[in-house]
N, C-alpha and C positions, 0 to 999 in steps of 0.2 A: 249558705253556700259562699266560697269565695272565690274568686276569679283573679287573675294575673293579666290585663292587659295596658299599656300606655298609649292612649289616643295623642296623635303630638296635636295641638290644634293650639293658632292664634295668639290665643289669652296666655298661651304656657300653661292651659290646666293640662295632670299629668292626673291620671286615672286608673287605679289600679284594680280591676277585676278579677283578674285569674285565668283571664282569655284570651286567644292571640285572634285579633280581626284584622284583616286585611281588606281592601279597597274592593269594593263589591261584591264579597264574600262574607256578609255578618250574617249572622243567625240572631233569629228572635229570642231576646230575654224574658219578657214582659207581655203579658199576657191580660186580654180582657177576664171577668171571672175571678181573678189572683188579687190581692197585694200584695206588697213587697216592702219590706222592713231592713232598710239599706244605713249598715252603721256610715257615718260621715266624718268623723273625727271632732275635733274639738271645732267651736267656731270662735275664732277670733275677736271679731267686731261686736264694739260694746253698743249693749239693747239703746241708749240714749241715741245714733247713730242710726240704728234700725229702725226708732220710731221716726226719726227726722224722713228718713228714706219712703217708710210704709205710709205719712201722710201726704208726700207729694205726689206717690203713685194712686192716690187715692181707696188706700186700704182703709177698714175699718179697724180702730187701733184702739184696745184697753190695756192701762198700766196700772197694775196694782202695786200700790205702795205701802206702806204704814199706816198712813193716814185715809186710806180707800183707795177708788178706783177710780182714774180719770180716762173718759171716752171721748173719740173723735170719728167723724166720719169725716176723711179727708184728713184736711187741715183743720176743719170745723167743730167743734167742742160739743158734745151733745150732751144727753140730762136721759135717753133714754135708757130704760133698765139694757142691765148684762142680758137678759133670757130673750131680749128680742133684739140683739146683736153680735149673739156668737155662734149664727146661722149664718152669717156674714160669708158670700163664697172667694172675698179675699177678705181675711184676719190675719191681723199682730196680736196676739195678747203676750203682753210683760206681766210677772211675777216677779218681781226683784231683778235679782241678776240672769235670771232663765226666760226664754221665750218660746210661745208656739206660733208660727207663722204656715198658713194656710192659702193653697189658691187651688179653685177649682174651674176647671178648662174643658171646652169639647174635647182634645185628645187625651186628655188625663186630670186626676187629681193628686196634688201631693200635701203633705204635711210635716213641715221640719220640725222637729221638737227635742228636748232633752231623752237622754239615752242612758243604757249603763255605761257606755265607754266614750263620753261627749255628747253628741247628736245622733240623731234619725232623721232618715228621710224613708215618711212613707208614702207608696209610691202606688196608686190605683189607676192605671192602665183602660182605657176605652177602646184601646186598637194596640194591634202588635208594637210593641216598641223593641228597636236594638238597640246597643250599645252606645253606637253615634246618635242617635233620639234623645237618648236620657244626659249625653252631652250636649248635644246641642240647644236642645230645647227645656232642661230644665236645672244643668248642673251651673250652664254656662252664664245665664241669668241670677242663679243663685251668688253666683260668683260675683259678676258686679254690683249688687248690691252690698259684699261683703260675709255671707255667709257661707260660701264655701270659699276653699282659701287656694294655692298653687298647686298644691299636691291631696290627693284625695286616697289614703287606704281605703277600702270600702267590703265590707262584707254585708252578706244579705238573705233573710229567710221568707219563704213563701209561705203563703194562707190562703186558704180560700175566701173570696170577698161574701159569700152568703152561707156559710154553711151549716147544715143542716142540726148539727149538735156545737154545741163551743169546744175550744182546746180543754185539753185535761192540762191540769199544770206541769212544768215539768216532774219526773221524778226525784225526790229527796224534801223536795220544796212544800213546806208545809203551811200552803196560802189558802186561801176561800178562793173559788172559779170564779167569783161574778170579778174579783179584784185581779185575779189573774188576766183575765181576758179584757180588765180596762186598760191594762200597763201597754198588753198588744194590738190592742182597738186602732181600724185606720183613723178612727175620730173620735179624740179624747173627750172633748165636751159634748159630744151628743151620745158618747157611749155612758158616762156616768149618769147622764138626763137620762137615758131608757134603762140604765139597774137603777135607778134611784138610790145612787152615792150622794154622799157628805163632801161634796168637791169646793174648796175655794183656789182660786185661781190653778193653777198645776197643780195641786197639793189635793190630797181626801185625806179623811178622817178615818182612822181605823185603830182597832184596838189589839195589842200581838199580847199574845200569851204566854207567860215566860214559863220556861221548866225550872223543877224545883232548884232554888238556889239560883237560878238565870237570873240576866238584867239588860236592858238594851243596851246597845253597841253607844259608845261613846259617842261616834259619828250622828248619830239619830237622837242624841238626846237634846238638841236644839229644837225638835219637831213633837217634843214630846206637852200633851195638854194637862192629863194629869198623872198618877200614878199609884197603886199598891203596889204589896209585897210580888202580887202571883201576876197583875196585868198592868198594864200602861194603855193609855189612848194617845195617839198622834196624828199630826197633819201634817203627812207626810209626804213629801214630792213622788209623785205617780212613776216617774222611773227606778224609784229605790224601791218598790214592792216585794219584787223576790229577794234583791238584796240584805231585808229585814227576814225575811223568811228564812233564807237561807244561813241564817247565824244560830249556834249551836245552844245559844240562852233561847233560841225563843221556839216556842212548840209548836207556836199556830199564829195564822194572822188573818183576821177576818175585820169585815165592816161590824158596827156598833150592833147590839141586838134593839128594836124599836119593838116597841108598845103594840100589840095586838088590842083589836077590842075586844070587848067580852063577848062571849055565843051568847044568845040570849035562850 
């Protein structure tokens, strides 16, 4: 959904929803039950900046490099593994040049992350939030830290937070569902721990399936591990999932096939 509105407030953030609110006349956006998948646009400020930031507020912060992963709790340098700190209910994790930053709150939790069109923010609700909430209390924070910036396009889609069956993928888009519903998951690392994905850092491993004479898109071929004629495997940044999908070289895109044991 998109919305038209400009909150004037303070900081100068300028907020564009698609909604005209006035002074104690908002309606509820947000909703317990729901999240919310709220594009945010590019973010400016570089991850080196964010991590300085995320350890003085005493986030738990991994940076994955070339060389591995370096962890902090805090300011403080740890040695414990990734799988018992990305449960962390404030995380930074760095990938490179991409980040996921997470805080989770009595009124809400969110999760800013890489997007198809810049960033996300997703947005899990505990109590009605409007308009001015989602300024106030989590756009306007985001802001001085640097990751949202003066002017905010912002469009945004609803989910159910528990429900009953997963999304079907969109139509045309020829992805596997368990990889479809981790690109939209409100929790990227705890969604690939419960399908049991090949994830390193933002990235999973997946194998797309080219049609005849197909070859993967130029753009993806830095993500690519190995390759034949008819398939390719890659580790591939978790917001480009449909975007691989949806290119006309490729058939299918699914996680690796793994080794069954034998029935005895």
């Amino acid at each position: 959904m998109k919305r038209s509105i400009v909150l004037g407030m303070a900081t100068g953030l300028l907020l564009l929803l698609g909604l005209a609110v006035s002074a104690g006349a908002e309606e509820t956006l947000f909703s317990p039950g729901n999240y919310y998948l709220i594009s945010i646009g590019t973010v400016t400020s570089k991850v080196t900046s964010l991590v300085q930031t995320g350890q003085q507020k005493g986030f738990t912060v991994i940076v994955l490099g070339d060389d591995g992963s370096t962890a902090y709790r805090g300011t403080k340098k740890t040695q414990e593994p990734e799988s018992d700190l990305i449960d962390a209910p404030s995380l930074l994790y760095v990938d490179g040049t991409r980040f996921l930053l997470r805080l989770r709150g009595e009124a809400f939790d969110y999760e800013v992350r890489p997007g198809e069109k810049g960033y996300d923010l997703v947005l899990i609700p505990h109590q009605n939030m409007t308009a001015s909430d989602l300024v106030s209390d989590v756009l306007t924070p985001l802001q001085q830290i640097g990751v949202v910036g003066a002017e905010v396009d912002m469009e945004y889609k609803t989910f159910v937070l528990n429900p009953e069956k997963s999304e079907a993928p969109p139509a045309g888009v020829a992805i596997d569902s368990n990889l479809y519903n981790l690109m939209i998951a409100p929790d990227w690392l705890a969604a690939a721990k419960k399908m049991n994905l090949d994830r390193t850092g933002l990235r999973v491993i997946v194998v797309a399936e080219k049609v005849p004479a197909g070859a993967i898109p130029e753009q993806f071929k830095p993500y690519v591990v190995s390759e034949t004629d008819t398939l390719a495997k890659l580790l591939l940044p978790i917001e480009d999932l449909v975007k691989l999908a949806s290119d006309s070289g490729i058939g299918y895109v699914r996680p690796p096939y793994k080794p069954q044991p034998a029935v005895p």
